[in-house]
N, C-alpha and C positions, 0 to 999 in steps of 0.2 A: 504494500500500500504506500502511497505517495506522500509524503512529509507534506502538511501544510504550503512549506516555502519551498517548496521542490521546484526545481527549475532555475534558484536564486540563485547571483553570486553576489558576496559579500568580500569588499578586501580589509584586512584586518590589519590596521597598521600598530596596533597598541602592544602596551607592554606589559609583563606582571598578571593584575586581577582585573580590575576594573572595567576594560575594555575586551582583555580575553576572555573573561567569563562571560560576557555579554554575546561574545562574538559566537562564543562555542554552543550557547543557546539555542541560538539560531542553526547554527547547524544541527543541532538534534532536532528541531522543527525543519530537515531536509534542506537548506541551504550548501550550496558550495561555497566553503570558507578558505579562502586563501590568504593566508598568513603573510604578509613583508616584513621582513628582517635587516635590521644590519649586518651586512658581511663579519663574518669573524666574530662577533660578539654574540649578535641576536639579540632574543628578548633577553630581560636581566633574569626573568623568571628559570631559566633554563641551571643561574649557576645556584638558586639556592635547592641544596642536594641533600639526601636524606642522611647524609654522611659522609667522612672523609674516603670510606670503602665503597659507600655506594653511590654514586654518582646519578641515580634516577634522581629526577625532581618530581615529588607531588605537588608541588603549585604548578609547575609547566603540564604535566600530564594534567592532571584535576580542568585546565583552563584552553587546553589545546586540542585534546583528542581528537581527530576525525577531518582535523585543517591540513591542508596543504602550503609546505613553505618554500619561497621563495623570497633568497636573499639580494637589496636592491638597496646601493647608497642613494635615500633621497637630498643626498647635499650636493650629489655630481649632476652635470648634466645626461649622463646613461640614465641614470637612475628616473630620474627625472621623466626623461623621455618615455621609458618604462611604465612608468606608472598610470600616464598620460592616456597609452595607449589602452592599458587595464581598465582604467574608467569608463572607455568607450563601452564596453559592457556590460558595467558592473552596476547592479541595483543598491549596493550599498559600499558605502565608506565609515569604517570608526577609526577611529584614534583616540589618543589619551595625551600627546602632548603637550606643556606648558601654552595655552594660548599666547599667539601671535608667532608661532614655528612656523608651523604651515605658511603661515602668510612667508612671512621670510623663506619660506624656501620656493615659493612660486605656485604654491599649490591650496592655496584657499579655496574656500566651496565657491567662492563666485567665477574664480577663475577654470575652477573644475565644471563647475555648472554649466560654462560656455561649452565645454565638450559634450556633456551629458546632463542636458537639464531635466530628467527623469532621477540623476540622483537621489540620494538620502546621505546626506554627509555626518555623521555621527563625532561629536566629540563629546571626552567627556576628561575635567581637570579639577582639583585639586580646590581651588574656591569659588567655581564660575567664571564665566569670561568678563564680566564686567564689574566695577569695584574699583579700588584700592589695593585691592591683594590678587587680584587677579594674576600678574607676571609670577604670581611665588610658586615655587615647587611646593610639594607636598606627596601625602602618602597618611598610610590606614590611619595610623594611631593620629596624624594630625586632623583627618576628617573626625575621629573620636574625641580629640582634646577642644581644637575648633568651635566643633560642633556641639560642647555640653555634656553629650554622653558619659565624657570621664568621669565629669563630676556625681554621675549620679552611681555608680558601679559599686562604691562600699558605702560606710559606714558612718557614724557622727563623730565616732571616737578614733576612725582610721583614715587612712590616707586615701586620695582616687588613684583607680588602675584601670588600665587598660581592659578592654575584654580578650579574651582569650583568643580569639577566633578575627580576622582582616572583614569585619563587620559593617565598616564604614565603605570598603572597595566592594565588597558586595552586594550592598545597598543601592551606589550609583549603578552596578553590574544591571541591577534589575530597571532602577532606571530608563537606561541607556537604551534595554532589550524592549521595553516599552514603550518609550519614545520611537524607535525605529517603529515598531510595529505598528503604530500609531499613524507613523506618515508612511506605511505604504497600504495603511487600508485608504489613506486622501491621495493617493500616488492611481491606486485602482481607481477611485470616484474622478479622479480631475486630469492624469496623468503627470501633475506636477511634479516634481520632485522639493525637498527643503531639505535645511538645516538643522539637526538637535541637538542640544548640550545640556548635560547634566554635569555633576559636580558631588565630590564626596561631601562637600561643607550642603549642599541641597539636599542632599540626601539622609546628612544626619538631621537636618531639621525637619525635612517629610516623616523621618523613622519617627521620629519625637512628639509629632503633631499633638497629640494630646496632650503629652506634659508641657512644650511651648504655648499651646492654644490657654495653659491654666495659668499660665504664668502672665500672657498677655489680658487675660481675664481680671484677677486676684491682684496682681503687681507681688507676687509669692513666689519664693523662691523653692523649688520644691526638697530639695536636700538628695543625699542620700539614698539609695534605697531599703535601709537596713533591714536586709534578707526580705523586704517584701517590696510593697509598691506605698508610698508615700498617697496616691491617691483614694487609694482603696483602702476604705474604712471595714476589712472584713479577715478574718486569717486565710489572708493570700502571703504564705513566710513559708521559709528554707529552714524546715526545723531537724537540731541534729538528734542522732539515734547514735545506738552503743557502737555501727561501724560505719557509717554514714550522713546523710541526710535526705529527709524526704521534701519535696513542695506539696503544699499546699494549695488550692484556688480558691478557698471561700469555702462555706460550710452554708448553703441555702438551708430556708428555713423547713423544707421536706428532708431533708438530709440531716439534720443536727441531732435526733433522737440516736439515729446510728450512730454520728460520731460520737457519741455520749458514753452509748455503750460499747465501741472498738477502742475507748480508751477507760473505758473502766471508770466510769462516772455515772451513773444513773441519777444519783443525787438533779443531775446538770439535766436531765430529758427537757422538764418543762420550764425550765430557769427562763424569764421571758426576754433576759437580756441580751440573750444570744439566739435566739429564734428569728431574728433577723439577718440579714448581709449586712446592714450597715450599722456598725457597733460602734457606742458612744468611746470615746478615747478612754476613759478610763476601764470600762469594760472589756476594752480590743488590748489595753495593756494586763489586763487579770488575764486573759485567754492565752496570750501571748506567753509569758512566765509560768501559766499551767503547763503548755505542753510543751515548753521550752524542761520542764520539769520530771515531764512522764516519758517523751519520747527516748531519751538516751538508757530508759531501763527495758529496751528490748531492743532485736536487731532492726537493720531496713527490712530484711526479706518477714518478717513476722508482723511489722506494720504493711507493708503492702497485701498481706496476707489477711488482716484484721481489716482494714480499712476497703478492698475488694468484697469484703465478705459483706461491708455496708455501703454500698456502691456509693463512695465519697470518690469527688475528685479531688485527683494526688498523683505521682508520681517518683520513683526513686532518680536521684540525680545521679548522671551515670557517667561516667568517661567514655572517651574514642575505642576503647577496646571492646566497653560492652554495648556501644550502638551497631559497631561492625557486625557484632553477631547475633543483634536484631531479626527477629523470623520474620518480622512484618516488615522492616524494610527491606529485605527479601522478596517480597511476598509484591511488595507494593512498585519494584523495579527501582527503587532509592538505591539497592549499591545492586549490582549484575556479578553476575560469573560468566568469564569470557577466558579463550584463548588467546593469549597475545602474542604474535610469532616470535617472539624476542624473550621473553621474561615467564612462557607458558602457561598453566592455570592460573590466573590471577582475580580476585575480586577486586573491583571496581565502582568509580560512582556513577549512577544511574542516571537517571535523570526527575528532578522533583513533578511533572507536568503530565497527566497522561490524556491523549484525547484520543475519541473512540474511531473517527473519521481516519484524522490524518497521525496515526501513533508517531510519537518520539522516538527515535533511534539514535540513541547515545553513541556517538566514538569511541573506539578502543585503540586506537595508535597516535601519540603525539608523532607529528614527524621530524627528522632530524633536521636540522639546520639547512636552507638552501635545498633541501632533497627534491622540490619538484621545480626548481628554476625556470629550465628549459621545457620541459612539460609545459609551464603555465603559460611560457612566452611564446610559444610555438602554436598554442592554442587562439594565443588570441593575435596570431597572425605576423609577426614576428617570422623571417625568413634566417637561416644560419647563418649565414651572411651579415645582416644585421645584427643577429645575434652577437657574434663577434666585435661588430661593430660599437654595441652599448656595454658588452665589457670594455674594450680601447677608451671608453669614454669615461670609465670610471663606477660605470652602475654596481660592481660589485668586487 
């Protein structure tokens, strides 16, 4: 069956997360993704390696898979020319570059547009194109710091931290894949083509929208999130247990008789203070320091076990090792078991989207550096001759 964007091509000039996650997206919704590269280096995503013995990168693979690359200096005139030529039929352009590159290198969407005004020229940078800060580099943690997020990650009595996970480059990722998609359903209505730009600093304040919308509301700063949500008057907390920690989302008021009794409270069934979701602060502080109290005198697996049995919602907080071996995400095509001609039986990630018409079909090969140069140049009409002629000229 036919990927939604099947028939696409997409060139993918970006680097790292933000734009190759976006990019690769789209190739699981059937697009052909062709990757440009700088000679000899590439993406940077390439050197961070899962060790000094092993040299795979999971951010290259995780953001590449299933692209075709082709390495091309776009500061030469080869290169250049190249690319030129690429556009002529190419349905999409991303990038991630510092705004005003492209311009400097001769390749802005307007000047791309006179070749292929059917384009979609995608970028996506660090604080927006326009501003103040616009010219600045950036990266994850600074669309997290930026952007507010940091602060809200611990505690009253601790310091902010970072999230675990490139949160903020994954945010614009979705963005970006949205945005495209966006204008080429007004690409099908009008045959136009346009510009999109998203930005990790946009991105953390769309992730945010609720807690900035309270802030613009209140003039309140919201703190913290210590182990719960500052918004939420209800035990939505990260409470710990004898070898872990469980979350919490609330205890609705059809549900609190069970939780009453999976923690060994009866006394609390009809207690009317807590028969609600939204608990007065003093009451959400007694709730709080109860099972701040009770949970550490048994395991996670025995509260998950007790709190299933009273069908509360909860969840054990788990690491990378035990989501991998997830039956449901298994189940649900979140991580795949694939052949990879290189590395053999391997598990892999999936794809989060499933649609019943045009299914996803995840990538299983990052490709090497430059591996389909001539392929792609040959393809899009490029003689060997010429060929030779935009290496002479410096394309790669």
């Amino acid at each position: 069956m036919a990927g939604a964007l099947d028939g696409m091509t997409v060139l993918d000039l970006s680097i790292l997360v933000q734009g190759p996650q976006a990019a690769a997206m789209l190739h699981d919704m059937g697009a052909d993704v062709v990757k440009v590269e700088l000679p000899v280096a590439g993406d940077l995503g390439r050197w961070i390696v899962v060790s000094p013995e092993d040299h795979r990168s999971g951010l290259f693979e995780a953001c590449n898979r299933g692209k075709r690359s082709v390495t091309l200096d776009l500061r030469q005139e080869g290169g250049k020319t190249a690319l030129r030529k690429l556009v002529e039929t190419a349905d999409v352009l991303i990038h991630n570059f510092v705004p005003g590159t492209m311009e400097e290198w001769g390749l802005s969407y307007e000047e791309l547009a006179t070749i292929n005004p059917h384009l979609i020229y995608a970028s996506g940078s660090s604080f927006g194109p326009l501003g103040p800060d616009a010219p600045r580099e950036g990266a994850d943690t600074i669309g997290q710091s930026w952007g507010g997020l940091m602060s809200t990650t611990g505690t009253d009595d601790g310091d902010p931290t970072p999230l675990g996970v490139l949160i903020a480059d994954h945010t614009g990722c979705q963005n970006l894949a949205t945005g495209v998609l966006g204008a080429l359903v007004h690409r099908e209505r009008t045959g136009e083509g346009q510009r999109v730009e998203v930005s990790l600093f946009g991105g953390m304040i769309w992730a945010q929208a609720s807690e900035l919308n309270h802030a613009l509301l209140s003039g309140e700063n919201l703190g913290p999130a210590n182990r719960g949500h500052p918004m939420i008057k209800a035990l939505l907390r990260m409470i710990p247990t004898s070898d872990g920690w469980i979350q919490m989302v609330g205890v609705p008021s059809q549900l609190w008789p069970g939780f009453a009794r999976a923690i060994d409270r009866p006394d609390l069934i009809d207690d009317q203070r807590f028969t609600t979701q939204l608990l007065k602060p003093d009451d959400l502080a007694f709730l709080c320091d109860l099972v701040d109290e009770i949970f550490p005198t048994r395991t996670t697996a025995e509260w998950c076990e007790r709190l299933a049995a009273e069908q509360q919602r909860f969840a054990p907080v788990r690491d990378h090792l035990e989501v991998i071996a997830d039956e449901g995400a298994v189940a649900n095509g979140y991580f795949i078991d694939v052949e990879h001609p290189e590395y053999g039986p391997i598990r892999t990630i999936g794809s989060p989207i499933r649609m019943s018409a045009t299914p996803t079909v995840p990538g299983v090969v990052a490709p090497e550096l430059g591996q389909h140069t001539e392929e792609v140049l040959l393809e899009a009409g490029f003689t060997w001759e010429q060929i030779a002629e935009l290496q002479e000229q410096g394309a790669w």
